[in-house]
N, C-alpha and C positions, 0 to 999 in steps of 0.2 A: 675798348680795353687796351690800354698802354701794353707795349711788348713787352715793359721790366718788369709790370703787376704779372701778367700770365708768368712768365717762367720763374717768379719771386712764386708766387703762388704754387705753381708746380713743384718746385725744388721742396719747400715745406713740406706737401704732402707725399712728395716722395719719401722724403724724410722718416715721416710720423708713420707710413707702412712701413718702413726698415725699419723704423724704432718696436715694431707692434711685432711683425716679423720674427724679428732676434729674439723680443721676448717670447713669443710662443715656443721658438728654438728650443731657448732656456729653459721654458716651463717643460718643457717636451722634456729635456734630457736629464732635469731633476725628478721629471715621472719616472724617466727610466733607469736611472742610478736608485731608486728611492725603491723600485721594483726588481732592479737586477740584486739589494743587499735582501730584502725581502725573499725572494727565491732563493739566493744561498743560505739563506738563515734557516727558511722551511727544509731546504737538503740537505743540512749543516743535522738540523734535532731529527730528521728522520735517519741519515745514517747513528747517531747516535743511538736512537731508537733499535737501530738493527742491529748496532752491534751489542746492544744491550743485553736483546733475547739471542743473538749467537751465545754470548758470552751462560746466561742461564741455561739456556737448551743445552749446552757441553757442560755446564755444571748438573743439570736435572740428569744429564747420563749417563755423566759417571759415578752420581747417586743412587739412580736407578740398579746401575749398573752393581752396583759395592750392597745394596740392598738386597739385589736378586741373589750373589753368591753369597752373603748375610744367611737370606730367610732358607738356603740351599741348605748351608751349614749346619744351620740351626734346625733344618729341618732333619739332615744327616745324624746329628749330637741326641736328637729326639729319638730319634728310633735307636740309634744305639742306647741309650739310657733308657728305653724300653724294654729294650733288650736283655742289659745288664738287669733290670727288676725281673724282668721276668726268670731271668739264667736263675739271680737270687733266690727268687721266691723256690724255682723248683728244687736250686741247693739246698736251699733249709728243709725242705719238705722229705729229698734222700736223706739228708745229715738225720732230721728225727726220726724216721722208718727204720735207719740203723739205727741211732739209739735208742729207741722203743727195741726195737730186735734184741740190742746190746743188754737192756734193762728186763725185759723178758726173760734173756737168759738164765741174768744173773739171780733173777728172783726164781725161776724153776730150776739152778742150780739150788739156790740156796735153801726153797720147800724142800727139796728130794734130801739135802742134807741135814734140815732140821727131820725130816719123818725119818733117816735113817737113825738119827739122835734119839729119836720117839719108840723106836721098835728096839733098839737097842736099850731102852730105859725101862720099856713097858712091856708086858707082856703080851703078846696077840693082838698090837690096835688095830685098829680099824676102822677107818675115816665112813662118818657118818654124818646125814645131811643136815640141815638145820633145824628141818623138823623134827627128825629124832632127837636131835640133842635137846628138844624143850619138850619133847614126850618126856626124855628122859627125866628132866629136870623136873615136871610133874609127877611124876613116877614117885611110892612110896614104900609100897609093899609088895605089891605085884614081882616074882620072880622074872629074870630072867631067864629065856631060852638061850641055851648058851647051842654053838653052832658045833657041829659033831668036829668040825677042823678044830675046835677052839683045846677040845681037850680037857674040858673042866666045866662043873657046873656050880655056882656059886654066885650071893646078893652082889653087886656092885657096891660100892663105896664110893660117891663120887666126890671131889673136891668141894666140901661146901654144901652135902649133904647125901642121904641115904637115896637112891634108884630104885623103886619098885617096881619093875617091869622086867620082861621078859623079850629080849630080842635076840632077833637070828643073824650072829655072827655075819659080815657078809669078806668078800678075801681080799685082799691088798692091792691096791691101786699104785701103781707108778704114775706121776707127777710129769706127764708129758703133753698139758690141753694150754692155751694159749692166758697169759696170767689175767686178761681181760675178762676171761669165765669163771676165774675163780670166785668163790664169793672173799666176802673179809673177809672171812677167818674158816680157818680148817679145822673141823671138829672132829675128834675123834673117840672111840671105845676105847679104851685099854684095860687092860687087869695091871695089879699093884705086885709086883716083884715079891712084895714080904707076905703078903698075907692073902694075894688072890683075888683082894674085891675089884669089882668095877669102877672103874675111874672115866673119867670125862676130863679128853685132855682138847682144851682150844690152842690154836698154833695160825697168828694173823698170817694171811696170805701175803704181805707184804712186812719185811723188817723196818722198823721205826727208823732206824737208821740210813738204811736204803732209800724208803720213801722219801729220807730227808735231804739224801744223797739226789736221788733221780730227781725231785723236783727241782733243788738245786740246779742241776744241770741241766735241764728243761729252760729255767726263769731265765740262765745265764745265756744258753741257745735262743731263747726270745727276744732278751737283751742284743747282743749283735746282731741278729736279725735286723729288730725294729733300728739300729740304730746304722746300719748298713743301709736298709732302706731309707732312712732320715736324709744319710749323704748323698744317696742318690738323685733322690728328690731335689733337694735341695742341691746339689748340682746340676739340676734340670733348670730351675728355675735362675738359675745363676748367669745360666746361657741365654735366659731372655732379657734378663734384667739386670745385665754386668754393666759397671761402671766404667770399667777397662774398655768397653768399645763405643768410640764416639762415628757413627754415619758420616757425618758432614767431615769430621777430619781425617777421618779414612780416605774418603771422596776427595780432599783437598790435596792428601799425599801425592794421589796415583794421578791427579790432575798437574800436582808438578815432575813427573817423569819428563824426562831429557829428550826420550828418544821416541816419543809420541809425536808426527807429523800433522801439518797442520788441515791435513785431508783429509784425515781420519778426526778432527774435532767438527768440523763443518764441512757441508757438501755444496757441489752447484747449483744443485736445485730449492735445497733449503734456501740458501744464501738471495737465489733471484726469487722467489716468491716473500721473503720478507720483503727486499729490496721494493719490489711492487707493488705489496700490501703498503709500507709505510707512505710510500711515495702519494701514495693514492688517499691515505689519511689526511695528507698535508696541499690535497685537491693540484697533486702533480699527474699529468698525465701523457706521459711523454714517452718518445722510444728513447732508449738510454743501452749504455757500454758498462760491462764493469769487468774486472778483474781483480785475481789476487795474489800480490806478490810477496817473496820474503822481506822481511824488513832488512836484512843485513844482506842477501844478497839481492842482485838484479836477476831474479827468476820466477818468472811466472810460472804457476800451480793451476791457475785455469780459467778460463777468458770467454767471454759472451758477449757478440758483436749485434748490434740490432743493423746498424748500417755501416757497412765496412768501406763504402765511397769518399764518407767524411771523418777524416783525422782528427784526432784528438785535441784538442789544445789545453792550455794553461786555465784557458780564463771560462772554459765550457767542464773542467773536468775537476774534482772532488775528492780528498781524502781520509780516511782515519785506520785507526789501528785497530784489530779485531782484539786481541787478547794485550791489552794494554796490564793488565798484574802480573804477565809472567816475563818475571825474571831471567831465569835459565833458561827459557826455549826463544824463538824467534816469536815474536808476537804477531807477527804478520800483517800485509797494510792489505786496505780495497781502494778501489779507485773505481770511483763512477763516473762515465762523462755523457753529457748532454747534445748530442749534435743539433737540436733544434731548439738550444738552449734562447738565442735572441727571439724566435719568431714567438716561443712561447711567452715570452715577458713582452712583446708586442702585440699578441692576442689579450693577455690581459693588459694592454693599455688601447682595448681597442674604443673604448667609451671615449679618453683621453683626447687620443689620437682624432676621433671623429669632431668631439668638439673643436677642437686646436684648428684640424682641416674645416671645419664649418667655418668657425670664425674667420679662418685666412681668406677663404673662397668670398667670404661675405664682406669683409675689408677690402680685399681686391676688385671684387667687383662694384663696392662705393666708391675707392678711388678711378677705378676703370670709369664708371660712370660718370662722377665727378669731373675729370681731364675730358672725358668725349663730351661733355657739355660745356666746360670752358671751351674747349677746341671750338663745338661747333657755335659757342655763343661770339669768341670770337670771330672765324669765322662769317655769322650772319653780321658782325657788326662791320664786316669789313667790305663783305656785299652791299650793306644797308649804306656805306659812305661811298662803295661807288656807284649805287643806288642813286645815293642822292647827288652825286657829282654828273652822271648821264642826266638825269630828270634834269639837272640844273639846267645843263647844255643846250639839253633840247626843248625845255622851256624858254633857255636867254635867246636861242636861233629866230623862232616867231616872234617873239618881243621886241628882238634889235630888229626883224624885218619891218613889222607893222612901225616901227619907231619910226623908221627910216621914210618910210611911206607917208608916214603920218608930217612928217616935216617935210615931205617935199608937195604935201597938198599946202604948205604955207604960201608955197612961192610962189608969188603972182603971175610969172610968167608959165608954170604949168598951168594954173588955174584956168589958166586962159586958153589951153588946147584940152577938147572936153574929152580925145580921145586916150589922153596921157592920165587923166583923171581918174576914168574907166580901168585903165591898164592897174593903177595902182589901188584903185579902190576893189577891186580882182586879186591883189594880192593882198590885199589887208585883209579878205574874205577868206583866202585857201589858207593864210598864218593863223588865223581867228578858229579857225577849222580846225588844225591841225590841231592847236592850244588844248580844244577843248578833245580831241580825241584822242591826246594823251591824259587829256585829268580824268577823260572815261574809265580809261585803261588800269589807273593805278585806283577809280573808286569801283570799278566791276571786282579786283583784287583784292579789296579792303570786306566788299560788301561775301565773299565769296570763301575769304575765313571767318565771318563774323553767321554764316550760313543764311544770310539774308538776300541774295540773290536770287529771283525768283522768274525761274522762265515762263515764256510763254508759249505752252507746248501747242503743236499743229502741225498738218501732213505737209513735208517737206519733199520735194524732191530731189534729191543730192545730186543727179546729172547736170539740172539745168543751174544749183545754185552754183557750182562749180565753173559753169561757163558762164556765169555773170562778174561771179570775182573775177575768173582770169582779161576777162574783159574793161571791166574796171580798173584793171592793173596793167592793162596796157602801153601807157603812157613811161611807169617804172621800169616795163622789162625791157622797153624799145631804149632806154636810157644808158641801159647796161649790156644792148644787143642781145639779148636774152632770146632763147628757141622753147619755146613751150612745145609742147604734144600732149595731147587730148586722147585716153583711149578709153573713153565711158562705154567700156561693155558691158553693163551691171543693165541686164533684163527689167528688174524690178529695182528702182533707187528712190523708194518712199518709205522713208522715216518718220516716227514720231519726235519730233524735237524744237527747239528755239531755231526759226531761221537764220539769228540777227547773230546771236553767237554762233551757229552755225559756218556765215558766212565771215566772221572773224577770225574762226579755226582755221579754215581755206585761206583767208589773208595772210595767217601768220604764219604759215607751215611755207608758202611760195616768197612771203618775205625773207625770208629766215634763207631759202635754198636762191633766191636772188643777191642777199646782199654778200653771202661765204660762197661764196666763187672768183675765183682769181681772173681765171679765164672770163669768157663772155657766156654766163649760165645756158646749162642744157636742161631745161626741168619736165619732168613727164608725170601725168597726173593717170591714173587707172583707179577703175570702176569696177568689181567683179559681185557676182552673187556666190555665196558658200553656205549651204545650207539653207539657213532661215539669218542671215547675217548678209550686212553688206560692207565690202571691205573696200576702203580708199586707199588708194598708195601714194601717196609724194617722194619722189626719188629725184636726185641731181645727181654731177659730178663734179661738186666743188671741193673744199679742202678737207670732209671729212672729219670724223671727230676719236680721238682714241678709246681705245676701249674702256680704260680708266674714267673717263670724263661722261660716258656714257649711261653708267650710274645717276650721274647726280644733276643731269641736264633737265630736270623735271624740278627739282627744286628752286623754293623760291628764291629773288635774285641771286641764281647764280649764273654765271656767262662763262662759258668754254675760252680760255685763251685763245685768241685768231691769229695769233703767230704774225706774220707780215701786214695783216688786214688791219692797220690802227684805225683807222676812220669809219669802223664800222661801232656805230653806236645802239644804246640801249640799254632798256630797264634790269633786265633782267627777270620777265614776268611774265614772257609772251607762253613758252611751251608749257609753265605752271599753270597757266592760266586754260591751256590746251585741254592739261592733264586733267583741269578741275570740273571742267564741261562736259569733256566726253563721260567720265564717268559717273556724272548727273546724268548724262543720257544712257548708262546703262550699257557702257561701250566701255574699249578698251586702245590704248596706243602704246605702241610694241616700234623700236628702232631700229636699227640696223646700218653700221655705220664704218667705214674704214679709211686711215690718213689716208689723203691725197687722191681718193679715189670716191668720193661721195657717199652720201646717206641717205638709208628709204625711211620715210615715217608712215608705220601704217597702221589707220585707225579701223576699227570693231566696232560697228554699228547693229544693233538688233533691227530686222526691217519691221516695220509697221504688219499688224497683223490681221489677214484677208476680211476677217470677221469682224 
């Protein structure tokens, strides 16, 4: 991959996250303006809510209120007008007791005056009862007994006919019994002034005149009574059902008085418990501030802090007017504020917020993913070309050698010494060698991702294959003055595994600490037993590897920069190819490594098992 594709590539996708980026920004801050007019809107109609019922609940009170001294009044006006009936009724009832008394009088004045009219007319009357006066009036022949007081004996004469009978005078009654016992009429005996007969004088107990009088004056007494009682009544009922008093405008009067404060129309407690009922209708549920000031001056009436750490501001706090119809008075404002007003418009964008954050995390880590695969596709391609510039190398080296040799088996005068022949035909054999020990190398590699590699497992034993490599490798280390050391203390060093890659691993661990040595290599090979495990060490003191680079010394073609060491060539395959065996066999290789001061490579073998 061309350097200007990668960072043409890159700068795009940079790009298109910053473009995706901004927009979830954006998206983000139209949720949140879209949510923050949302919550004032909801705080907006629940204070209006609140002051809604302030505004009622001070009108229901001073209805209540003009009601209660109302039904007082009214209750007050009732019992007086009770009162006044009753006072009435018992007036009228003296008033006729005296006038019956009055009318009594006058009628037993006036009997006593008609019977003194009667005795002064008549001779000897004598009030008699009603029986005898219709004896009498039967009476035809039969004489009267005349009474020895009467003074005379003689028939009666009565008005309207002859008396025969004989009765016994009785003596003269004075007219002093109640006129209610009288009967109608007062009968009486008399004799006749001229000639002495008996006469029969009736005399009504009541004057026509008077009767007509007293009733009169009865029906007239009745009259203002009943109509006395009419007004009374009917100014009972006046009092409940007067026109003249309106409730509600009563109630509106005393609502616009001047000198009515605004603590005395609403309190704190009412005021915060509507506040937290509405709030909570409109699914607010927050600690919150409120206060209430005059509207005309700067004076707080009384203030209720949820958290007094966080000041108020503009854009978290809230106002309206409680009694916005009155005129005269101060109408007074409330102020509610919010202290946790963002976090709550951020809880409910927490859906929002979660996708927005999903989506970024998931965009970033496809472009994150994306760039560390170019990187590393780059990268292998850059190992893969110096992959293929080593292979070439070390391909062309054998090639031009056997070349070389191969033309100089032309020349007749070698041809001709058999020992120059030998010599060369020895080295067209170790190039030919060599040739193919690298196309092993890279088809053990090919065959070993493709998982076709197949060992051939049997009892090995790591002491002695170790001392065959380093003996084998003798000719290389003596080249580069090389000091091996040998310390095979591993008791039991029989493993289950491939000897062939086995003693490859060994090859390439002592190549490797042979040819990254500046100096003249010190390499020391150890053997221990740990456990049911056996542990190889490869240790040198050559140039060491950083710690950085010590990550990625296991992947394929990649090669450690060798700093001064140019001429050290290679695949790039050998410790991948380490890594890929050991851990076919069930093992493990662990490094350890510092600049300038050498690296141990130690591999984890499980040992074969007794049984």
């Amino acid at each position: 991959m061309k350097k200007t594709s990668f960072w043409l590539i890159t700068a795009l996708m940079t790009i298109a996250l910053v473009g995706v980026v901004v927009m979830q920004l954006y998206y983000i801050r139209q949720a949140y303006q879209l949510n923050s007019k949302l919550f004032e809107q909801n705080v907006s109609q629940a204070l209006n809510a609140v002051v809604s019922k302030v505004q009622r609940r001070n009108a229901a009170t001073y209805i209540d209120k003009k009601d209660f001294e109302w039904r007082l009044k009214r209750e007050q006006e009732q019992r007086n007008k009770e009162k006044s009936i009753l006072l009435l009724a018992e007036k009228y009832k003296e008033e006729e007791r005296q006038r019956k008394i009055r009318q009594q009088k006058i009628i037993i004045d006036d009997l006593n005056f008609q019977d003194s009219m009667i005795r002064v007319k008549f001779y000897n009357p004598a009030i008699i009862t009603e029986a005898e006066y219709f004896a009498l009036s039967n009476q035809s022949t039969t004489p009267l007994d005349v009474d020895v007081n009467v003074g005379f004996d003689q028939d009666l004469q009565m008005v309207g006919g002859n008396v025969r009978k004989t009765f016994r005078l009785k003596a003269n009654k004075t007219f002093n019994i109640k006129p209610e016992k009288l009967p109608d009429s007062i009968r009486y005996l008399a004799y006749s002034p001229l000639d002495g007969q008996p006469l029969k004088v009736s005399l009504a107990s009541v004057d026509g005149v008077l009767d007509v009088k007293f009733k009169s004056e009865d029906a007239l007494a009745e009259r203002r009574y009943s109509q006395e009682l009419k007004r009374l009544k009917t100014d009972t009922l006046d009092i409940f059902n007067s026109d003249n008093f309106n409730l509600v405008e009563e109630a509106a009067k005393e609502m616009q008085q001047e000198n009515v404060p605004i603590t005395q129309r609403v309190s704190e407690n009412v005021l915060d418990t509507l506040i937290k009922k509405e709030l909570l209708n409109k699914n607010i549920n927050l600690p919150y501030n409120f206060w209430v000031k005059l509207a005309q001056r700067d004076s707080v009436l009384f203030k209720k802090v949820a958290n007094e750490d966080v000041a108020a501001s503009p854009s978290n706090t809230f106002q309206t007017t409680l009694f916005s119809n009155d005129i005269k008075r101060d109408p007074g404002m409330l102020y509610v504020s919010f202290p946790n007003k963002n976090a709550a418009i951020f809880n409910n964008m927490g859906a929002t917020l979660a996708s927005s954050g999903g989506l970024l995390l998931v965009l970033i880590f496809i472009f994150s993913y994306t760039l560390y695969a170019i990187l590393r596709q780059k990268k292998i391609s850059e190992m893969k070309t110096d992959f293929i510039n080593n292979m070439t190398h070390e391909f062309k080296t054998p090639v031009a050698t056997i070349m070389i040799a191969s033309e100089a088996l032309k020349d007749s005068e070698i041809t001709a010494d058999k020992s120059r022949i030998k010599r060369l035909a020895n080295i067209i054999y170790d190039e030919n060698m060599r040739l193919g020990n690298h196309i092993e190398r890279v088809l053990s590699i090919a065959r070993l991702e493709k998982k076709e590699l197949h060992l051939e497992w049997e009892d090995v034993i790591v002491n002695d294959l170790i001392a065959a490599v380093t003996d084998s490798m003798c000719l290389q280390l003596q080249k580069r003055e090389a000091t091996m050391t040998l310390r095979l203390e591993a008791q039991n060093s029989t493993v289950l595994g491939d000897e062939l890659h086995l003693s490859n691993i060994i090859y390439n661990l002592i190549d490797n600490a042979n040819k990254y040595s500046v100096e003249p290599p010190r390499i020391t090979i150890t053997t221990i037993n740990s456990n049911k495990n056996l542990i190889i060490s490869v240790a040198d003191e050559g140039i060491g590897i950083e710690k950085d680079y010590t990550k990625r010394i296991f992947d394929q073609f990649y090669r450690v920069p060798t700093g001064n060491l140019h001429d050290v060539k290679g695949f790039g395959l050998g410790l991948n190819y380490v890594q890929d065996i050991v851990t076919q066999m069930k093992g493990n290789i662990k490094v350890r490594s510092e600049k300038d001061k050498g690296t141990v490579f130690e591999i984890t073998l499980p040992l074969k098992s007794i049984s």
